[in-house]
C-alpha positions in Angstrom: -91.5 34.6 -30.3 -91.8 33.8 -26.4 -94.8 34.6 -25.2 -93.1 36.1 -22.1 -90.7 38.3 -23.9 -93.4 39.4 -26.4 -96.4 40.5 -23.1 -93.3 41.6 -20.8 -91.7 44.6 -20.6 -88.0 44.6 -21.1 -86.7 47.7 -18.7 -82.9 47.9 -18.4 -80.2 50.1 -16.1 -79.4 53.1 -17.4 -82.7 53.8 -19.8 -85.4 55.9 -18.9 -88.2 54.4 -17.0 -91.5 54.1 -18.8 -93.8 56.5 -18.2 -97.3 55.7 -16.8 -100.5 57.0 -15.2 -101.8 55.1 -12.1 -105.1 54.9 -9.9 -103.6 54.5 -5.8 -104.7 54.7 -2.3 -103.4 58.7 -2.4 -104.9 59.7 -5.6 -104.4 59.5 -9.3 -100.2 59.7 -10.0 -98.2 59.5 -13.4 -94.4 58.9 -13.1 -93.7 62.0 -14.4 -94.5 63.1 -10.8 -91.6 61.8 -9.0 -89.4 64.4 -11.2 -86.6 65.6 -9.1 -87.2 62.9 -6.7 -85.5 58.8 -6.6 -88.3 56.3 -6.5 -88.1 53.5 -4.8 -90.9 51.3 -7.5 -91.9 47.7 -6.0 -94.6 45.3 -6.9 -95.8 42.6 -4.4 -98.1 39.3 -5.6 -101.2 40.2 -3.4 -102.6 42.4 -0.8 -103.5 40.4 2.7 -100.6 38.0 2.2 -98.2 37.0 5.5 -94.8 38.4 3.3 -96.2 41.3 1.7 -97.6 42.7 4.8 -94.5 42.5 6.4 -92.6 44.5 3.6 -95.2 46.9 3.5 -94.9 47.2 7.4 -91.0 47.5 6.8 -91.3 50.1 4.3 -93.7 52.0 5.9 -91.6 52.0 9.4 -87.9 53.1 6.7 -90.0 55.7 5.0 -88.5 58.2 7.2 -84.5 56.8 5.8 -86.0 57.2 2.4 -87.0 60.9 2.6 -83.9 61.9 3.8 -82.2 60.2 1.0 -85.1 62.4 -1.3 -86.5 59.3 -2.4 -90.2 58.1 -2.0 -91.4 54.4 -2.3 -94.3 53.6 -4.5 -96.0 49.8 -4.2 -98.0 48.2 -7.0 -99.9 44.9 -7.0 -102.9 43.5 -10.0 -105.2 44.1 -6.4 -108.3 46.9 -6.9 -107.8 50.4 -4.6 -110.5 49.3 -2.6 -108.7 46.3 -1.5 -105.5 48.0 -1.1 -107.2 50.3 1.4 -108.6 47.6 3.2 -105.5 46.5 3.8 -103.8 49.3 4.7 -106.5 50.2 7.2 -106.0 46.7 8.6 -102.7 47.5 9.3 -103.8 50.6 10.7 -106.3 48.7 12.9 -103.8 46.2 13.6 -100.1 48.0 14.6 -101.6 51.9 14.7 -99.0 52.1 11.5 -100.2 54.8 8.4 -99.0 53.9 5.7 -97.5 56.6 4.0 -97.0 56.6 0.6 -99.1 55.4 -2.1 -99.7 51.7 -3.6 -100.5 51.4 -7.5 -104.2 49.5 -8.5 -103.0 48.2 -11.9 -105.8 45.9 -12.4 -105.1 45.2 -16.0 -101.5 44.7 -15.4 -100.6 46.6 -17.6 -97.9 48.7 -15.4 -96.5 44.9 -14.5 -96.3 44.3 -18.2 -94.3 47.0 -18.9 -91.9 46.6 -16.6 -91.7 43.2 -16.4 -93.2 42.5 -12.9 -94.5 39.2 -14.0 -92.6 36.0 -14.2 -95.3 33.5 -16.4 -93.3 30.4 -15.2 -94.6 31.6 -11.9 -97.7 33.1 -12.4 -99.6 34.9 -15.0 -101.3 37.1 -13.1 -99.3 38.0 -9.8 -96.4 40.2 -9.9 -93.2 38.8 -8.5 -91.4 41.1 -5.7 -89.6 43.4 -8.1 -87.7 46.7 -7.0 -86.9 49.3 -9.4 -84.4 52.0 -8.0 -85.5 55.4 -10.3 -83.3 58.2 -10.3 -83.9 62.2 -9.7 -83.8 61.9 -13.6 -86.3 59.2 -14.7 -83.4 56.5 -15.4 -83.4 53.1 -14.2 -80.3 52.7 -12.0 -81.0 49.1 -10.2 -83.5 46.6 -10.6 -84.1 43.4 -7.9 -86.4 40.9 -8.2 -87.3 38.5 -5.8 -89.4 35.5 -5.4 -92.8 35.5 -4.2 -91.7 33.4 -1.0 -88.8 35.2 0.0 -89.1 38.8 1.6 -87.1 41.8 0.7 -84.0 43.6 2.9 -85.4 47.0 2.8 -82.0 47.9 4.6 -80.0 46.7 1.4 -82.4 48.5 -0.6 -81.7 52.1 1.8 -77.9 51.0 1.4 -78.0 50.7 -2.3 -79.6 53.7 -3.0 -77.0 55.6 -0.6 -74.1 53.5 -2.8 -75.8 55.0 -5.7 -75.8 58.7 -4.4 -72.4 58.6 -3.1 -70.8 57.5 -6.1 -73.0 59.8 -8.5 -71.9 62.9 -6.2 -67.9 61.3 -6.1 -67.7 59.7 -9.7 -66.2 56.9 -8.3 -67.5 53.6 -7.0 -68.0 51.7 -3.9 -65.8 48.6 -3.2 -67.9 45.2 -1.9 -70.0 45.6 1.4 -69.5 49.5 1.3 -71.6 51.2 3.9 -71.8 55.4 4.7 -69.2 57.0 5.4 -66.2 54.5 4.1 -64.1 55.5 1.4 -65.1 55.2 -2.3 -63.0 53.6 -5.0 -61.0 56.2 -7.2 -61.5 56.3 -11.2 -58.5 54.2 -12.7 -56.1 56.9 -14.5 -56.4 57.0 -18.1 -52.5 58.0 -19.0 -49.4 56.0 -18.3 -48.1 59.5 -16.6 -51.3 59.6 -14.3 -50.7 55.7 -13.7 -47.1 56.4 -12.4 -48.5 59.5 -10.6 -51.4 57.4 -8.9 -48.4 54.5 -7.8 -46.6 57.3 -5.8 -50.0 58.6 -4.1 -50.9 55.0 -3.2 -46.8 54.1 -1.9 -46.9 57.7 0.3 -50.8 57.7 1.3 -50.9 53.9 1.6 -54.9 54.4 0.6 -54.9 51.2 -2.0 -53.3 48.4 -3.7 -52.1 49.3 -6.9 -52.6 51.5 -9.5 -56.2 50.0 -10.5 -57.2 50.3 -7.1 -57.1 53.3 -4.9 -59.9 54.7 -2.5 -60.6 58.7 -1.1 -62.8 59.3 1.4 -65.9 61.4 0.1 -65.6 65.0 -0.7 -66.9 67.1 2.2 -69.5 68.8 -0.5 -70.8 64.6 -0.9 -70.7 64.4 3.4 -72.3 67.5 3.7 -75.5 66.6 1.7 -75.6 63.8 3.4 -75.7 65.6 6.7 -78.1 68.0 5.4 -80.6 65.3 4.6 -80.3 64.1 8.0 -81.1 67.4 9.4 -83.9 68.2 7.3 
């Protein structure tokens, strides 16, 4: 068997995310904590690095976007606490910027192994710049990975996990380069009768382009949350 496959974890969208119990700069967490909450779950290669202390910067600075979407961020690296606080409070030193949610010690890797954080073509001991988008329910509903050279759009991450939210709360989907607050894709019909029925909608409403493909504008109920979360 490869040895990658056999050390690395093999997480996939729609299962549960494994469970785990983790030493960070705001305490001991489990997963099991986030419960009712989306998590945001991203690893970087190394603490006091040029790209990861940008994304941490840019994280910290979106936090605000991600807790009116209920969702927290949670970083990991193989670095020890201590030197994860180090860095943090160089930041601090550095830009005045707390950062405010916690980053994961895993000093064995063993975290990184189980979900796969670690590319061995790469490197056996850094993680590589996954993201693993965690739903109020514990499943895995995206998964990004990224080289270690190449830093992270934490506004495509904010717009996925709004694409995700809107389409859980419509039970549709979103059409390519869907942002807030543009229309959502309509299930297909199931029936030739609804299929003829959805052709007549489309020809008076002109709101698609055939019966495959139709779009609504979100339910008020799905706007409203949205606005709520703004307020809040």
């Amino acid at each position: 068997m490869d040895y990658e496959i056999m050390m690395n974890g093999c997480v996939k969208i729609g299962q549960s995310a494994p469970d785990f119990e983790a030493i960070t700069t705001m305490g001991n967490i489990s997963l099991s904590d986030y419960k009712g909450k989306w998590l945001v779950l991203f690893s970087h290669p190394g603490d006091f690095t040029p790209v990861c202390t940008t994304e941490i910067i840019a994280f910290a600075k979106a936090n605000t976007y991600f807790e009116k979407m209920n969702t927290c961020l949670l970083g990991l690296s193989v670095d020890s606490n201590a030197s994860h606080l180090a860095w943090v409070y160089d930041i601090y030193c550095k830009t005045g910027l707390v950062v405010p949610f916690p980053i994961i010690a895993d000093r064995n890797g063993e975290i990184a192994r189980k979900y796969g954080m670690i590319s061995n073509d790469i490197s056996v001991t850094e993680t590589v710049r996954n993201v693993f988008i965690i739903d109020d329910k514990g499943i895995v509903r995206t998964i990004l990975v990224y080289p270690m050279n190449i830093g992270r759009c934490i506004p495509e991450i904010i717009r996925i996990v709004q694409a995700l939210q809107i389409a859980e709360c419509t039970k549709g989907s979103t059409p390519v380069n869907w942002i807030p607050n543009q229309p959502v894709i309509v299930p297909a019909p199931k029936t030739f009768e609804s299929l003829l029925e959805r052709n007549k909608e489309i020809e008076k409403n002109r709101n698609g382009m055939s019966w495959y493909l139709s779009f609504k504008n979100p339910p008020e109920k799905c706007m409203e949350e949205n606005e709520k979360k703004k307020l809040e």
